[in-house]
N, C-alpha and C positions, 0 to 999 in steps of 0.2 A: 504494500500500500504506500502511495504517494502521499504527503499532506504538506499543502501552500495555506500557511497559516501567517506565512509573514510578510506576502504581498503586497505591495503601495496601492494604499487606497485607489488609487490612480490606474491601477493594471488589471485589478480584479478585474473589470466587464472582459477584458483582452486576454487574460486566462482561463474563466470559463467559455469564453463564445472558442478557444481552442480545446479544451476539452469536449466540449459537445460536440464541436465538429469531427473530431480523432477520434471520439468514443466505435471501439466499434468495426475499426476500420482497419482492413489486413495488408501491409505491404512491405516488399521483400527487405529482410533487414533491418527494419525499422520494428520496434517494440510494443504490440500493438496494447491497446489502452481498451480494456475489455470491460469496464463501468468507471462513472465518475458521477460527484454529486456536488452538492454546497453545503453548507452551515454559516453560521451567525459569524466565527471566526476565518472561514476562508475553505478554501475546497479540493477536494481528496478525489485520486484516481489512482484503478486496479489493475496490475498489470499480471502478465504470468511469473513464476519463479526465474529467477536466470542467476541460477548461480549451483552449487553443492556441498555435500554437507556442514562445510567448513563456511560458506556465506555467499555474497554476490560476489562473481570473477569477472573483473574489467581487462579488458588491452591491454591496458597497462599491469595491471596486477601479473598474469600471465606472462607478459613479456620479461620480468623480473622474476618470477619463479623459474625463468627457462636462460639465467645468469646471466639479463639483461640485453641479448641477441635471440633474435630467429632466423631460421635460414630462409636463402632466397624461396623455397618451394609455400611455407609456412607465411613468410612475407607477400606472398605475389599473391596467396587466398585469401589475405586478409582484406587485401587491397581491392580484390576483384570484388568481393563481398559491400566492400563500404561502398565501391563506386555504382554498384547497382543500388543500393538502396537512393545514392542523388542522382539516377537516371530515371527512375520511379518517381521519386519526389518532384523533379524539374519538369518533367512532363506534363502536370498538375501547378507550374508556375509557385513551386512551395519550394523554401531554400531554411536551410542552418545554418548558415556560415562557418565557420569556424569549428574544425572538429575538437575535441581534444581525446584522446587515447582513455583517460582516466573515466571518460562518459560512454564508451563504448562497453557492452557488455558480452558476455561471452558463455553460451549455455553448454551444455555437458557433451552434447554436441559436436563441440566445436564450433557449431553456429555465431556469429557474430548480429548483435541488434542494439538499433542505436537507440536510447531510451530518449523519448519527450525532443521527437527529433522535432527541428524549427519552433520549438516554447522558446526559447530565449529572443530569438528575430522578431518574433509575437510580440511580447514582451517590450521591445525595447523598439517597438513599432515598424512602419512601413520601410524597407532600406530599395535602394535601387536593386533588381533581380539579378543583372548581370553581372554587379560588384560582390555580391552573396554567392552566386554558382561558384566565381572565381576564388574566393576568398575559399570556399569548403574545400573546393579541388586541392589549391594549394596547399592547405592544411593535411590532407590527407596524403599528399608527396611528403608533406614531413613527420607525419605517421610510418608511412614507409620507411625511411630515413632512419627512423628512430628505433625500428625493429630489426631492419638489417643491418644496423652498425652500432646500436645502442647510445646513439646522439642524444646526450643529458640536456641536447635543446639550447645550448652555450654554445655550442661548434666543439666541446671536447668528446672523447669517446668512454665507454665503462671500460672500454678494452679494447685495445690496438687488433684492428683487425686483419688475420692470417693472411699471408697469401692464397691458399687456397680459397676464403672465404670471400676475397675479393673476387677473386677470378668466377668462381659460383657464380656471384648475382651481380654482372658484368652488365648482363642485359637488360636488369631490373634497378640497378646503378643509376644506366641511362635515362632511362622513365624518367627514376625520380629527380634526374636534377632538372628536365623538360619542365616536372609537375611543379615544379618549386621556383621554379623562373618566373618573377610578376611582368616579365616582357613575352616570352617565347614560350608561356603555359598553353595550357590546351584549353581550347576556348568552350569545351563542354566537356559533361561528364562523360557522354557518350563517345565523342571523340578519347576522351585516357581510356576509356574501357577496352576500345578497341585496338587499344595502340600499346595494353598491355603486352610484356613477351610471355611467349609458351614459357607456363613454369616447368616444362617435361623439357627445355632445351636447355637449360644449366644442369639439370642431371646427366644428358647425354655428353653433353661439353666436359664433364668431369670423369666419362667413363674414356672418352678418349681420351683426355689427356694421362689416363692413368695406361693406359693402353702405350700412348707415344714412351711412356718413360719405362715403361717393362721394355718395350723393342728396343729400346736408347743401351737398357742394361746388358741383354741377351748378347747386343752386339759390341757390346765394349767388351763381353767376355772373350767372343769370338776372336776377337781384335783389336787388343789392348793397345789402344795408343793413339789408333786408326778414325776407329767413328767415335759417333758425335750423335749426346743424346738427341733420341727423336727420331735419327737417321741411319739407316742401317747402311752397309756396306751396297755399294751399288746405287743406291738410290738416287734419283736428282732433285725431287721435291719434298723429301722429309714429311709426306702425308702419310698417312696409317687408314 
């Protein structure tokens, strides 16, 4: 149970006419608001559980139980997940701006939903549509950001990221720095959705590269001195 008990005089009519209007209503991602009522002190809304037995699990929380990185594959669903919930939402001329990871919740699942998605826009009244798309997009490039490198949101890291873990989410790297560009972002949600990379192509990327360095090895044994990892004897393009 939700309870807005300490609302400004001034916002009540603007939080319940978004509860009445939410109440009810099922859409991908987004946490749907299954009753809501009033009182004399201000007004309550019922959502499903999202959480286990331990309490509600956020993004963030998660992200931090998993020693503050996820990998590209865990990163690229999270993301695919948020950005449909604002291709749903946008469709409908309805925006959140600004995500934050801590507001995102996360059921047993694995499912990701955004709890009281656009109450705060509501809230803090009418904003222009397009400055709102851009503003969530953005935000959810540094959602990504912050799962795949563990960015305390300062520009520092929890932890120097590996080589190999760079090389991983190479392709998912690029995204985010596109999504995070306030010049050269993507001018919808549906456009980043689409311009997501295959998460099943940073896995195959790392089977071959493990693949190139076992051939690099075979043949340094063959030929101590000779080749060159990657490249076997004979070879002229070092592909595998």
């Amino acid at each position: 149970m939700w309870l807005f008990d300490r609302v400004p005089l001034e916002q009540g009519p603007r939080l319940w006419g978004y509860l009445k209007k939410n109440a009810g209503r099922r859409r991908p991602h987004i946490l749907t608001i299954e009753a809501a009522g009033r009182e004399t002190t201000g007004c309550w809304a019922v959502t499903p559980y999202v959480g286990n037995h331990d309490g509600v699990v956020t993004l963030e929380s998660l992200r931090a139980a998993r020693g503050g990185v996820m990998s590209a594959f865990e990163t690229g669903r999270a993301i695919e997940q948020l950005l449909d919930a604002s291709v749903s939402a946008h469709a409908e001329n309805e925006h959140h701006g600004s995500l934050d990871p801590a507001c995102v919740l996360v059921n047993p699942r694995g499912t990701l939903e955004i709890g009281m998605y656009g109450l705060q826009a509501t809230l803090e009244g009418t904003r222009p549509a397009e400055d709102a798309a851009c503003d969530e997009i953005r935000s959810i490039g540094l959602i990504a950001e912050r799962l795949l490198l563990g960015d305390a949101g300062d520009g520092t890291l929890s932890a120097p990221p590996t080589p190999d873990r760079l090389r991983a989410g190479s392709a998912l790297r690029a995204w985010i720095r596109r999504a995070c560009d306030p010049i050269e972002g993507f001018d919808s949600a549906r456009e980043a959705i689409a311009s997501l990379p295959d998460r099943h192509d940073d896995a195959s990327e790392r089977r071959l590269d493990a693949a190139r360095l076992l051939l690099g090895k075979l043949s340094a044994v063959v030929s101590p001195g000779r080749a060159k990892p990657g490249v076997s004897e004979g070879s002229t393009t070092g592909r595998v």
